[in-house]
C-alpha positions in Angstrom: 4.3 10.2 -42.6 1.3 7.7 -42.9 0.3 5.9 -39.4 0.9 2.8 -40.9 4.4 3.1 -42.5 5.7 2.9 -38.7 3.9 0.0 -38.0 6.4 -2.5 -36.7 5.5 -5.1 -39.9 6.3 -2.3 -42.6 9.4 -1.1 -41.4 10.7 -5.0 -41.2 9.7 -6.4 -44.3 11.1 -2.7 -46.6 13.8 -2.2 -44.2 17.3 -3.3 -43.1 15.7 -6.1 -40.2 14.2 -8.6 -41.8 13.6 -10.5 -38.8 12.1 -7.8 -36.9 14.8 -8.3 -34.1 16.4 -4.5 -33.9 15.1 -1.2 -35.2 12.1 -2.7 -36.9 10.7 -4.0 -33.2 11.5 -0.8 -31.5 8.4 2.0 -31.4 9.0 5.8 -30.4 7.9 4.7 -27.0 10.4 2.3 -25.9 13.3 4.9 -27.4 11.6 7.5 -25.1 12.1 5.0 -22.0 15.1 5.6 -19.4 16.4 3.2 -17.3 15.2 3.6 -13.7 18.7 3.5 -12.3 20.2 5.7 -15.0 19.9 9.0 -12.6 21.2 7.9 -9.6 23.6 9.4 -7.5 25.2 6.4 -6.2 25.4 2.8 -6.2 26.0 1.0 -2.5 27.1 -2.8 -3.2 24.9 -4.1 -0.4 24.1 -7.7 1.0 20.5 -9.3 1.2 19.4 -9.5 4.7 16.8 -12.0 4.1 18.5 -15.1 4.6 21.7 -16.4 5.7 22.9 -17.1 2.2 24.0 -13.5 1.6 23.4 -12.6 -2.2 25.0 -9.6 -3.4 22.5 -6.4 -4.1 23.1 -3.2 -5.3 21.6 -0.5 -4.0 20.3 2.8 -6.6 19.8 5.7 -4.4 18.7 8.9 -5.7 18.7 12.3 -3.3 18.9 10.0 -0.4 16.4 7.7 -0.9 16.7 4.4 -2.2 14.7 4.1 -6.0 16.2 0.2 -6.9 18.0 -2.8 -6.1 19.0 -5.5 -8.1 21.3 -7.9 -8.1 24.8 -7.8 -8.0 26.6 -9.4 -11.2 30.1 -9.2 -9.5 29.4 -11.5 -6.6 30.6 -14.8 -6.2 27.4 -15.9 -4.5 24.5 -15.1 -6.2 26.3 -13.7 -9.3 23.6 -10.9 -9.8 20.6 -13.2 -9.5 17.9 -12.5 -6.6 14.8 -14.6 -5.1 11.0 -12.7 -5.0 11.8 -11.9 -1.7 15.4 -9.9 -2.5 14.0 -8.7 -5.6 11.4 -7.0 -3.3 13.7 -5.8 -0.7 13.9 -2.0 -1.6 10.2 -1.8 0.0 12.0 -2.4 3.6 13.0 1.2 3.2 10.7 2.6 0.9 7.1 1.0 1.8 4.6 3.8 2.8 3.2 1.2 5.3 6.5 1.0 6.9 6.0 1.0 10.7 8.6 3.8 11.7 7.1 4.1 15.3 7.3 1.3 18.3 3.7 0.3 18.8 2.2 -0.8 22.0 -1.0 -2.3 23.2 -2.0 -2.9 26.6 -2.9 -6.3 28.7 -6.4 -6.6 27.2 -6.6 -3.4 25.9 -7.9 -3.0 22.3 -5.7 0.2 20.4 -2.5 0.5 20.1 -0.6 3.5 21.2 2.8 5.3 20.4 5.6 4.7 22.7 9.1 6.6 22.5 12.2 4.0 22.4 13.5 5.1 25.2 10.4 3.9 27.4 9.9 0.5 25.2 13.8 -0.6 25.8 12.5 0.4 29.4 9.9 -1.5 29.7 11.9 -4.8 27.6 14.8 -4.7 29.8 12.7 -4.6 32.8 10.3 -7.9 32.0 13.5 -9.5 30.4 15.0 -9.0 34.3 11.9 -10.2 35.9 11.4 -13.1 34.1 14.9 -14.6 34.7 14.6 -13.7 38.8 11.3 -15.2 38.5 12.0 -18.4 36.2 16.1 -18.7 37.7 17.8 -22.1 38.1 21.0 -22.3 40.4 21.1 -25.6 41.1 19.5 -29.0 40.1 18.1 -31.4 42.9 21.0 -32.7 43.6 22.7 -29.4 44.4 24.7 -29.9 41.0 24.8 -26.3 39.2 22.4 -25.3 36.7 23.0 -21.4 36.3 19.8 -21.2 33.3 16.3 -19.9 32.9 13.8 -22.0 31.2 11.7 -19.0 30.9 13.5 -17.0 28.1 13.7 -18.2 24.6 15.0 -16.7 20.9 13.9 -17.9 17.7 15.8 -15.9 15.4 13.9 -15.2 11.7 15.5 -15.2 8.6 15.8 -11.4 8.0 18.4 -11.4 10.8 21.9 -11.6 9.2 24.5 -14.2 10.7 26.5 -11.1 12.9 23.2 -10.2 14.3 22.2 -14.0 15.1 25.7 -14.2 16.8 25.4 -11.4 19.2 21.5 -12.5 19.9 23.3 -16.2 20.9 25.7 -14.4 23.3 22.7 -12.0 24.6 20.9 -14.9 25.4 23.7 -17.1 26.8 24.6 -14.2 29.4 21.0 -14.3 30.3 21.4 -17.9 30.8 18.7 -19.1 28.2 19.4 -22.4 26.3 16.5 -22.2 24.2 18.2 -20.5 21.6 17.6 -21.7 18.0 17.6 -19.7 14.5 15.0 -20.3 11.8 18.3 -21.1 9.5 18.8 -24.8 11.8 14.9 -25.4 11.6 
């Protein structure tokens, strides 16, 4: 066949789409494309963990790993719409710049180094602990009770999801830290 019978133009005006809307606007290539979630081996209905309003995602995973996610049209919330930011969200998992190991660097020091998580949760708990024995309010002037530390405070971000910023406000109420506000309030 002649290159320029399949041009796009010729096959609307001498065939069956006039207005160049269906078959006519269609080249070899884009019948050639597959949807990107067409081979996957599941679909997780999933919740966007950016924010606190919760939009329904769904979640294309393909031999384990997830390949999309895109809104989900069956909730109430978002009804399968997404901001940039949950649009973007598969490349919390998939990003090859990921940080998948707890990084430290030393008072003054100038390179970071590996830790294991046993060692960092070590090392957490321990200046958590010190800093409330240090920083510790039992009583007021007055001898009225204080029980609280003014040296601990949370600011949670909004990637943390509302059960998460529930346990962090009874973490930090046990530890006796009032200066506990969520970027959600702000």
């Amino acid at each position: 066949m002649v290159e320029w019978l399949r041009w796009p133009v010729v096959r609307q005006l001498t065939g069956t789409d006039p207005l160049g809307r269906g078959p006519a606007a269609r080249s070899r290539r884009t019948d050639a494309r597959r949807s990107r979630t067409e081979d996957a081996d599941a679909v997780v209905a999933s919740v966007c963990p950016y924010c606190a309003v919760g939009c329904g995602q769904r979640v294309f995973v393909q031999n384990g790993k997830v390949t999309q996610i895109e809104g989900d049209p069956d909730s109430p919330i978002s009804r399968g719409r997404l901001c940039p930011k949950g649009s973007a969200s598969r490349e919390l998992v998939s990003s090859p710049l990921r940080q998948t190991k707890v990084r430290y660097r030393r008072p003054h020091g100038t390179e970071w180094e590996d830790l294991d998580l046993g060692t960092a949760v070590d090392m957490i708990a321990d200046r958590v602990l010190a800093t409330r024995a240090a920083t510790w309010q039992d009583t007021d002037a007055d001898g009225r009770p204080l029980r609280r530390t003014m040296g601990i405070a949370s600011l949670g971000g909004a990637t943390l999801d509302n059960e998460e910023n529930y346990l962090m406000k009874k973490l930090y109420t046990a530890l006796g830290a009032i200066q506990v506000e969520n970027q959600a309030r702000i």
